[in-house]
C-alpha positions in Angstrom: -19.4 29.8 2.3 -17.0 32.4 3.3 -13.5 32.5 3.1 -13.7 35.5 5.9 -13.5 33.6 9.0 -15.6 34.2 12.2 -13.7 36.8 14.4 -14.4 35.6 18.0 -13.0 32.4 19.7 -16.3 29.7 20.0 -15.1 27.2 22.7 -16.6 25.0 24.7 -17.4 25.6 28.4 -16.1 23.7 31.4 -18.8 21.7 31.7 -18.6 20.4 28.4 -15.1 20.0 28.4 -15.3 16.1 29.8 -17.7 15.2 26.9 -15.5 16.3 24.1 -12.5 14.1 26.0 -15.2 11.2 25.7 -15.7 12.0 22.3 -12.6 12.2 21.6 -11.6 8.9 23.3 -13.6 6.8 21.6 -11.4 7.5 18.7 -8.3 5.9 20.6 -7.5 3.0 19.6 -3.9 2.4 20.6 -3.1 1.4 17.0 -3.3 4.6 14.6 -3.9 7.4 17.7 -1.5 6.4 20.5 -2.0 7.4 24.2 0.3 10.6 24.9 0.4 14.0 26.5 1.2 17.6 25.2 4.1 18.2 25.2 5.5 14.3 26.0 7.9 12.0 23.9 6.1 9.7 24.7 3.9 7.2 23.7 2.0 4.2 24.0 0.6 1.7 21.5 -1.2 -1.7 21.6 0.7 -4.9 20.6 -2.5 -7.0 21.0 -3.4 -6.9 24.5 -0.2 -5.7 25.8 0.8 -2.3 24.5 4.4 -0.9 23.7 6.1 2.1 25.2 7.9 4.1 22.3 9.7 7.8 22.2 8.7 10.2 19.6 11.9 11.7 17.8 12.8 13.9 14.8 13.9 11.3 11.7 13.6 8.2 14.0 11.2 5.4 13.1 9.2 4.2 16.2 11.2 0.7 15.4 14.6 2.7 16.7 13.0 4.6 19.8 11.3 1.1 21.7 11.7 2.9 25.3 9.8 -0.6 27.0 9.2 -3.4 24.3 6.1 -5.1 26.0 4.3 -4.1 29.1 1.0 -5.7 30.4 -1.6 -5.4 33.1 -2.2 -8.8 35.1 -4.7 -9.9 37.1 -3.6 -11.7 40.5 -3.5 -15.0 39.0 -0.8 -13.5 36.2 -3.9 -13.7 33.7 -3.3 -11.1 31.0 -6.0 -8.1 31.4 -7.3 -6.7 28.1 -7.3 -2.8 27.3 -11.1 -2.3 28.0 -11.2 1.3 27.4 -9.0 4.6 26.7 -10.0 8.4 27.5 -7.8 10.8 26.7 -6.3 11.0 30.6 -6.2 7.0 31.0 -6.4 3.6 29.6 -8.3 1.2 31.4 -7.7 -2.5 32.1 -10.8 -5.0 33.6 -12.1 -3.1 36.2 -9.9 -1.6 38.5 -6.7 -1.1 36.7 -5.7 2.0 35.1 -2.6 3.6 33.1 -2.2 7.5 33.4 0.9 10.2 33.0 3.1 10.9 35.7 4.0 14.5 34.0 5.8 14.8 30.6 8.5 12.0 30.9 6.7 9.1 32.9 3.7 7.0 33.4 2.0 5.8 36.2 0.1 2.3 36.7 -2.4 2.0 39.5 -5.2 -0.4 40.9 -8.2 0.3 42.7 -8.2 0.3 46.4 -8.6 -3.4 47.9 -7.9 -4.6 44.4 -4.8 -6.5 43.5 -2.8 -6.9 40.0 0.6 -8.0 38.6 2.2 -5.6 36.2 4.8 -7.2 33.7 7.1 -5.5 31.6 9.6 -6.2 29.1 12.8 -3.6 28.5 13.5 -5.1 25.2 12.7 -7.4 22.8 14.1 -11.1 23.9 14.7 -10.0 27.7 13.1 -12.2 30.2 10.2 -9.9 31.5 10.0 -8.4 35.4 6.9 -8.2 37.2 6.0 -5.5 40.0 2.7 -6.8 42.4 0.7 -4.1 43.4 -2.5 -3.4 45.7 -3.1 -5.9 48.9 -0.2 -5.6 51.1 2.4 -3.6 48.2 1.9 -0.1 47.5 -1.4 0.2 44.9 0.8 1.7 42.0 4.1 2.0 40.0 5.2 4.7 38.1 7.7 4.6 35.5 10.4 7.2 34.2 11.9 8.0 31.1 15.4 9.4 30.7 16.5 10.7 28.0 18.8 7.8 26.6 15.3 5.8 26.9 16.0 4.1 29.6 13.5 3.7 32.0 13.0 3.1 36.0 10.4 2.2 38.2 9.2 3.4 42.2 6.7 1.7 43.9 3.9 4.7 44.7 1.1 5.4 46.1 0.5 8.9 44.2 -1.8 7.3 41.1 -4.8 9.2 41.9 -3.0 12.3 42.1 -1.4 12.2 38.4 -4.7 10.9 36.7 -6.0 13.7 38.6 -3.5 16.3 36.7 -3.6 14.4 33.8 -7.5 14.5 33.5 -7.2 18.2 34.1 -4.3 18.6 31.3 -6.9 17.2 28.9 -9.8 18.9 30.3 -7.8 22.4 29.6 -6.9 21.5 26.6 -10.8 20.4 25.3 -12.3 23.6 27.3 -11.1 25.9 24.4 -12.4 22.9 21.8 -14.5 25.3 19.3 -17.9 24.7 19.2 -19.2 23.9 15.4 -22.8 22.1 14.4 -23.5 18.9 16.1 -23.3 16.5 13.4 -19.7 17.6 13.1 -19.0 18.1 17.1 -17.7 14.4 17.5 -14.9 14.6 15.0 -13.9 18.4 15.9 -13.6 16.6 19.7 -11.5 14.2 17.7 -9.5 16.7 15.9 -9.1 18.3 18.6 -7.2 15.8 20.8 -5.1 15.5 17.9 -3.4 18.9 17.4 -3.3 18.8 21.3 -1.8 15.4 21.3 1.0 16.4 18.8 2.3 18.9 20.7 6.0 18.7 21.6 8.4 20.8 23.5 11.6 22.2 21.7 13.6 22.9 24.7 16.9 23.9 22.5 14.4 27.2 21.6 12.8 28.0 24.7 10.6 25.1 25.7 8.9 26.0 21.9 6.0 24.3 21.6 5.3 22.9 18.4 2.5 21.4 17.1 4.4 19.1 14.9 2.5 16.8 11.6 2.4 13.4 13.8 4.2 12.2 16.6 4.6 9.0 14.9 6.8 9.6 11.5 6.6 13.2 11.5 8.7 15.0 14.6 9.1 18.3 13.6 7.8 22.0 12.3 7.6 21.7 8.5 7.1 25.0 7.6 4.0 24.2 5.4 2.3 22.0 7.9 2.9 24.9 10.5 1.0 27.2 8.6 -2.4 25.2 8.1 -2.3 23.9 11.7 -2.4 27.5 13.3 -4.9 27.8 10.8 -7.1 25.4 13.1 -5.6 26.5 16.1 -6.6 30.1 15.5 -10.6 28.9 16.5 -9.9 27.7 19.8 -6.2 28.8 20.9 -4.9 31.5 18.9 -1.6 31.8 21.4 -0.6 28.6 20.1 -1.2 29.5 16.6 0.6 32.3 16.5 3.7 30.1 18.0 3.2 27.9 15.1 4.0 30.8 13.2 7.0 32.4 15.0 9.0 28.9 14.7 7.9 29.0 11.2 9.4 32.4 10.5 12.5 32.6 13.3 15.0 31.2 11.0 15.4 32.7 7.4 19.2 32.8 5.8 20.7 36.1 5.1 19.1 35.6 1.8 15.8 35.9 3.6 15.2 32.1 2.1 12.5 30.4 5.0 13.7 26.9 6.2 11.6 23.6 4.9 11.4 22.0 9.1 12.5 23.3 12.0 13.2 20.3 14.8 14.6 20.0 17.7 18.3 19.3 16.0 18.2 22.3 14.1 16.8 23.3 10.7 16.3 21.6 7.2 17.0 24.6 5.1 19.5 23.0 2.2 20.0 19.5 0.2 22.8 19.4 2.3 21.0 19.1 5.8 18.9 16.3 4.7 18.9 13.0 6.5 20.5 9.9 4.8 17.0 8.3 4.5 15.7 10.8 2.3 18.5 10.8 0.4 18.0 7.6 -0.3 14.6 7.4 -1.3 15.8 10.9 -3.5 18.0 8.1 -5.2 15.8 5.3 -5.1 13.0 7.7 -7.7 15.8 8.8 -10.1 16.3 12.4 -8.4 18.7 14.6 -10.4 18.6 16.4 -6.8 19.5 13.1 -4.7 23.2 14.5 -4.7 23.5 17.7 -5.8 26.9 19.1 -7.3 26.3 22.3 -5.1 23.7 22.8 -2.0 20.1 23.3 -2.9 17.5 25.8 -0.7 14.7 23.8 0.6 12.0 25.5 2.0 8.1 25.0 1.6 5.4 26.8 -0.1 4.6 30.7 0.6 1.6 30.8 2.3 2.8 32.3 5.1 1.3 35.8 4.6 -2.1 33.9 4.0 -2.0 31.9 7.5 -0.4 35.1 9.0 -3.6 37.0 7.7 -6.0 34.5 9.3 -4.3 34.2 12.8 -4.6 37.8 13.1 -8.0 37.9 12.0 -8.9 35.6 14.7 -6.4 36.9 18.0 -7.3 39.9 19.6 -4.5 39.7 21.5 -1.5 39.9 19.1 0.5 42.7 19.4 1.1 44.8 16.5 4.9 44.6 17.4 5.0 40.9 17.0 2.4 41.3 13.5 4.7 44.0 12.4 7.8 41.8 13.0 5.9 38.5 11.3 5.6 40.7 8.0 8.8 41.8 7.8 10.1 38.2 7.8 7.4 37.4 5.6 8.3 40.4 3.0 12.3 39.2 3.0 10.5 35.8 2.6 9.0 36.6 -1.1 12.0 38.9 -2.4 14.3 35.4 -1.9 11.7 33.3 -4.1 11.9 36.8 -7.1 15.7 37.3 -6.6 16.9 33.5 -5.9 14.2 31.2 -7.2 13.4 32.6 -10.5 16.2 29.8 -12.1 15.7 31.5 -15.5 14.8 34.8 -15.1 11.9 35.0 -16.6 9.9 36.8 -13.8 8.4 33.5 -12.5 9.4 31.3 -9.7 10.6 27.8 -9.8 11.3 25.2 -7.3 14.3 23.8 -7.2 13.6 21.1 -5.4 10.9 18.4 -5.3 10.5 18.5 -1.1 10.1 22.6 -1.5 6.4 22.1 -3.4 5.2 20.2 -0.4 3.9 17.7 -3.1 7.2 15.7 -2.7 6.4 13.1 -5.6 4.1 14.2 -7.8 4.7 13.6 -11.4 5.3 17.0 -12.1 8.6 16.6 -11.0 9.1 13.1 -12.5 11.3 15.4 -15.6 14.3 17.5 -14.9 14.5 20.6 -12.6 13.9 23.4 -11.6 10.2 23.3 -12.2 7.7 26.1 -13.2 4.3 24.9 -11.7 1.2 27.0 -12.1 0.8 26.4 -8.1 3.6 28.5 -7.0 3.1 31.2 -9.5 -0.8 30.9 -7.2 1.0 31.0 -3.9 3.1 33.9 -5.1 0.2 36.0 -6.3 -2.0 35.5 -3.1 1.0 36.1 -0.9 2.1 39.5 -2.3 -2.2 40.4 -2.4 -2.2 39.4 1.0 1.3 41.6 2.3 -0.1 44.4 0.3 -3.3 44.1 2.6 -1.2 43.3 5.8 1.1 46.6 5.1 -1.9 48.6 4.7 -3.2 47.6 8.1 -0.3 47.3 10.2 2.7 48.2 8.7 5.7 47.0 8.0 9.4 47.1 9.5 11.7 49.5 8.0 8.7 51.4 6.7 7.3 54.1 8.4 3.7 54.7 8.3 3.5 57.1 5.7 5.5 54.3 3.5 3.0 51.9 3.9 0.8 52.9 0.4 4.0 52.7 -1.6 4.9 49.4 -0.1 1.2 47.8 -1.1 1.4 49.5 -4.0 4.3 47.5 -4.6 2.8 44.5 -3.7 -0.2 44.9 -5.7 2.2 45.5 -8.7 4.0 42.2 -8.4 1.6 40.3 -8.0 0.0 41.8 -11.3 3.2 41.1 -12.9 3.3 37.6 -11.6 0.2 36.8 -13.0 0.4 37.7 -16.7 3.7 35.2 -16.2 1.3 32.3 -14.5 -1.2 33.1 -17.5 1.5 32.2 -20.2 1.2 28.7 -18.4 -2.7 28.2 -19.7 -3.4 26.0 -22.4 -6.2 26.6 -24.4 -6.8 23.6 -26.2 -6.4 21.5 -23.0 -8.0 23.5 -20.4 -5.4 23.2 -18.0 -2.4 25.1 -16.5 1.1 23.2 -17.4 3.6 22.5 -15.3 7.7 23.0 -17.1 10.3 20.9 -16.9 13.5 22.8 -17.4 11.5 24.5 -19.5 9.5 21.6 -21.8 5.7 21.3 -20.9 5.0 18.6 -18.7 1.9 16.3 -19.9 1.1 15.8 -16.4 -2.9 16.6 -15.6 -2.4 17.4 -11.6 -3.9 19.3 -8.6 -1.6 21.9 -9.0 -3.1 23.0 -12.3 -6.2 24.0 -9.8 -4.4 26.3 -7.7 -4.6 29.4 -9.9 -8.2 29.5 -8.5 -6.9 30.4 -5.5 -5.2 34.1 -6.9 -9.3 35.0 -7.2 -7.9 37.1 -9.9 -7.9 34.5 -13.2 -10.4 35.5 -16.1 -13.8 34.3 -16.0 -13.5 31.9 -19.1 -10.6 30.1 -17.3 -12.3 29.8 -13.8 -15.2 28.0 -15.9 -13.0 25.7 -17.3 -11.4 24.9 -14.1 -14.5 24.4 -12.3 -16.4 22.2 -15.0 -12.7 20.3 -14.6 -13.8 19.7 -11.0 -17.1 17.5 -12.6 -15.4 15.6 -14.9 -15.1 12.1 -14.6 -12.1 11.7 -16.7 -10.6 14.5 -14.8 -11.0 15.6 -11.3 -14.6 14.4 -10.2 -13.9 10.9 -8.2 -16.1 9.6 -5.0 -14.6 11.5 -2.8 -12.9 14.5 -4.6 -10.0 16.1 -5.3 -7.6 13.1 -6.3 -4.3 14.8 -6.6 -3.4 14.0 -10.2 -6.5 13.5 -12.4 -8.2 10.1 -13.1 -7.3 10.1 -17.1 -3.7 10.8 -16.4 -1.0 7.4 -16.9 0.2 8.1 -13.7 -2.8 8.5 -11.3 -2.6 6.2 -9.0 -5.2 6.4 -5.7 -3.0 4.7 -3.0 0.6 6.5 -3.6 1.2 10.0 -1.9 0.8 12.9 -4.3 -0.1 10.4 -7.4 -3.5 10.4 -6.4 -5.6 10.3 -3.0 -7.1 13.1 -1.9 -5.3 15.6 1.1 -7.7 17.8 3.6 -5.2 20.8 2.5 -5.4 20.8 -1.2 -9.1 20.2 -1.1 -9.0 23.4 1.7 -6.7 25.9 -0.4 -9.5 25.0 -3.7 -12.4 25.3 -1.3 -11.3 29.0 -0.7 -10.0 29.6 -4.9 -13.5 28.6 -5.5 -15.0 31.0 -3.3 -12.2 33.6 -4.2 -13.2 33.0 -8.0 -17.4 33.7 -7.6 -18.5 30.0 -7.3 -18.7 30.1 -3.3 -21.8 27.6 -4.0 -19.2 25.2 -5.5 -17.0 25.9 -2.7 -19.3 24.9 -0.2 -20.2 21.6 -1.4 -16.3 20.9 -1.8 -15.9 21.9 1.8 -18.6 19.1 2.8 -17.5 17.0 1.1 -14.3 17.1 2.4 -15.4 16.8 6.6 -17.3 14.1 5.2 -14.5 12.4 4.2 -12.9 12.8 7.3 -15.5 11.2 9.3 -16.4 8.5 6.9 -12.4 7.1 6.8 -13.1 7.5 10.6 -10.3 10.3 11.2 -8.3 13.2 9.9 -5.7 10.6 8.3 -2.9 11.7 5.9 -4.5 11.2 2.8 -7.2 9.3 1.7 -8.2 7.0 -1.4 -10.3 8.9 -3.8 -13.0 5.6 -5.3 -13.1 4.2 -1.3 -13.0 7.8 0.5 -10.8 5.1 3.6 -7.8 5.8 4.9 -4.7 5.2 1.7 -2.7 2.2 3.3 0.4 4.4 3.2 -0.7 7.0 5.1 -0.3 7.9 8.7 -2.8 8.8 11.0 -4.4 11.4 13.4 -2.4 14.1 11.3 -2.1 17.2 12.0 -2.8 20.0 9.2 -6.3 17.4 8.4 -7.1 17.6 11.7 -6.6 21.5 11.6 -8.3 22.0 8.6 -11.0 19.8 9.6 -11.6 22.4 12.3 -11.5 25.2 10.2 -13.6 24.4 7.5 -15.8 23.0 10.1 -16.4 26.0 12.0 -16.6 28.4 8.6 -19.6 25.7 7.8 -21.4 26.1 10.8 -20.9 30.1 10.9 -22.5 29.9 7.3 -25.1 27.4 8.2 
């Protein structure tokens, strides 16, 4: 398997466009996939066999955004009609009645001609329900708008064909650039698919942004992480929107050149003191010596931004060398502010500062006092400043002039040499792992981010061999359905809880390549299987996933974005290989 990615766009023609929406939509179920539109707030779930109109907002439960609290499809008698199937354009109801988009901020309800049908609808929970007849002698639909303080009126129409016309044709644009990977993995791509498609939202505050943002239900915004492994997936099939994900990503560093953790359509999440009150409370809630800060902490996620920056452009043709020029630039002030304001003690390595800046929130390797020296970050660091070098090289770099560009590598290449002789005084012999510090005591903790180093393809041959054999140890790493997130010997693996256990699609993606980086590209193939296996057999690219049952970890929310996007990815670098 190669961690070189094909260089041309594989899609899907036209024709073939209205069987990946099939596909797709046989994965709707109202319940864990909702029925929406890029670029809509809205959504629609089933409540049994009425379904429940909700809006889709940054740090809002779908319990606070109820835009219509029941709403259900009657026959003429006033008999409830059950949801009998959903496409990606429209559910339908019996025979005759269907529920389609009206445009970004309203749906439409319609009935075939000479049928009739009763639609009912409650605003909110306790209100006596209204009823609109339609078809016979009223108009054959109603369509329904959305403002934006959720409330929501209704016109008599008789436009419903139109809008599932343009709906269908949304959805049939959006699966024409599907790409195009071996059939036994086609289905869930279709699947994936839909789902990066279905989480896109507009920020208008920048522009009419859009941003393909983790979930639309729980997660309504651009974490930076998340950003960089979904236009990782988008680069196979719409490298435009990829390389959006990627400007929102990188259009607000500090002064300090310090990246933001989200970007949403409030603002940023840069410090501890932008966070929401919910999180603040959970922060509290674990024992977080962070939960209230005496002075503001820097969020911000992992650098991999180089890395995803590196793959986008592999893929686009079209990116300008401008706009490359000005994403490495960012990028660049982007990994002096981790050297010059995240190295806590000075010792030439990195440390977070915060748990929410590792992307692995609640791991147990921040269960002890911060900051934290994890063997993970000293890996991002390494492959980020191997990555610039190769990125200055090609395309330069602002202030630099061309001739600049071999010094500037050089320099590159040189910290990242420097960075790893620090990540190597991590290694413990007699263990055979990479430790995590606490404040600067050795954290006990056996977890995925003592695998990471793989991914520098630089570590020496009797550590990758350790690592790997770690990988097909039962009392280690080598569950069901692999990677589990802390190791199966360790006190505090635990298979249903976050970053305690289950397995994630972009931990299991970012070894897949260390492997490969580190001579074993067998090994990573069979990782990279694995994982798309895993995303079919829980029946979707969920959250994360229990190692022992390979289903869906109860916790966990579905149809999520970076699985879906890394589904795609190492589903098309499987079927190049094939």
């Amino acid at each position: 398997m190669s961690v070189t990615p094909v260089s041309t766009r594989r899609v899907v023609g036209r024709a073939d466009a209205a069987s990946a929406a099939e596909h797709a939509g046989a994965h709707l179920d109202l319940v864990g996939a909702p029925f929406t539109l890029p670029r809509s707030r809205i959504l629609i779930l089933r409540d049994g066999d009425r379904l429940r109109v909700h809006t889709s907002e940054y740090e809002r439960s779908l319990a606070e955004c109820v835009a219509m609290d029941a709403l259900e499809m009657c026959d003429a008698a006033g008999v409830t009609m059950p949801v009998t199937r959903v496409l990606p354009h429209a559910i339908e109801f019996g025979e005759s009645v269907t529920l389609t988009f009206a445009g970004p901020s309203a749906w439409s309800v319609g009935v075939g001609s000479g049928d009739r049908a009763l639609v009912r609808w409650t605003r909110r929970a306790g209100e006596e329900p209204e009823e609109l007849p339609i078809g016979g002698r009223h108009p054959a639909s109603v369509m329904f708008r959305l403002d934006r303080s959720r409330e929501v009126e209704f016109t008599r129409s008789d436009d419903h064909a139109e809008h599932l016309e343009a709906t269908r044709q949304v959805w049939l644009d959006w699966f024409a650039t599907c790409p195009i990977v071996r059939p036994g993995l086609q289905d869930m791509a279709a699947f994936c698919w839909w789902v990066l498609g279905a989480n896109i939202v507009e920020l208008p505050q920048l522009g009419d942004a859009r941003a393909v943002v983790p979930s639309k239900i729980g997660y309504v915004g651009l974490w930076q992480w998340d950003a960089y492994f979904i236009a990782v997936g988008l680069r196979h099939g719409d490298p435009e929107l990829a390389r959006e994900q990627l400007d929102l990503a990188l259009r607000f560093p500090t002064a300090e050149g310090q990246l933001p953790d989200v970007v949403h359509e409030e603002g940023v999440l840069a410090s501890s003191d932008d966070l929401p009150a919910a999180d603040r409370e959970t922060l509290r809630r674990a024992g977080s010596a962070v939960a209230d800060p005496s002075a503001p902490v820097p969020l911000t996620k992992p650098p991999l931004a180089a890395w995803a920056l590196r793959k986008v452009l592999e893929a686009d043709r079209d990116a300008s060398a401008d706009w490359a020029r000005r994403m490495i630039a960012t990028i660049r002030r982007s990994q002096d502010w981790w050297f010059t304001h995240s190295d806590l003690d000075g010792d030439g390595l990195p440390e977070y500062g915060h748990p929410y800046s590792s992307g692995l929130d609640d791991s147990p390797v921040f269960d002890g006092p911060l900051p934290t020296t994890t063997p993970d970050l000293a890996a991002y660091l390494i492959r980020q400043d191997l990555e610039l070098a190769a990125l200055v090289e090609r395309w330069g770099a602002e202030p630099e002039p061309a001739a600049g560009r071999a010094a500037a590598a050089s320099a590159h290449r040189e910290r990242a040499r420097r960075t790893l002789e620090c990540l190597l005084t991590l290694w413990d012999e007699p263990s055979g792992r990479f430790r995590s510090l606490a404040a600067g005591a050795p954290i006990e903790s056996d977890t995925i981010v003592g695998l990471m180093p793989l991914l520098t393809g630089e570590l020496p041959e009797t550590v990758v061999d350790v690592l790997v054999a770690a990988l097909d140890d039962p009392d280690r790493f080598a569950t069901p359905w692999p990677i589990p997130t802390v190791a199966v010997g360790d006190p505090d693996h635990t298979p249903q809880r976050m970053w305690r256990g289950p397995v994630w699609v972009n931990t299991n993606a970012l070894i897949v390549e260390g492997l490969e980086r580190s001579g074993h590209s067998d090994r990573a193939r069979r990782l990279a299987e694995r994982t798309v296996e895993l995303v079919m057999h829980a029946g979707g690219p969920h959250e994360y996933f229990d190692p022992y049952t390979g289903e869906r970890a109860a916790s966990a929310t579905t149809a999520f974005g970076w699985s879906a996007a890394l589904f795609i990815d190492l589903a098309v670098a499987l079927s190049h290989d094939a």
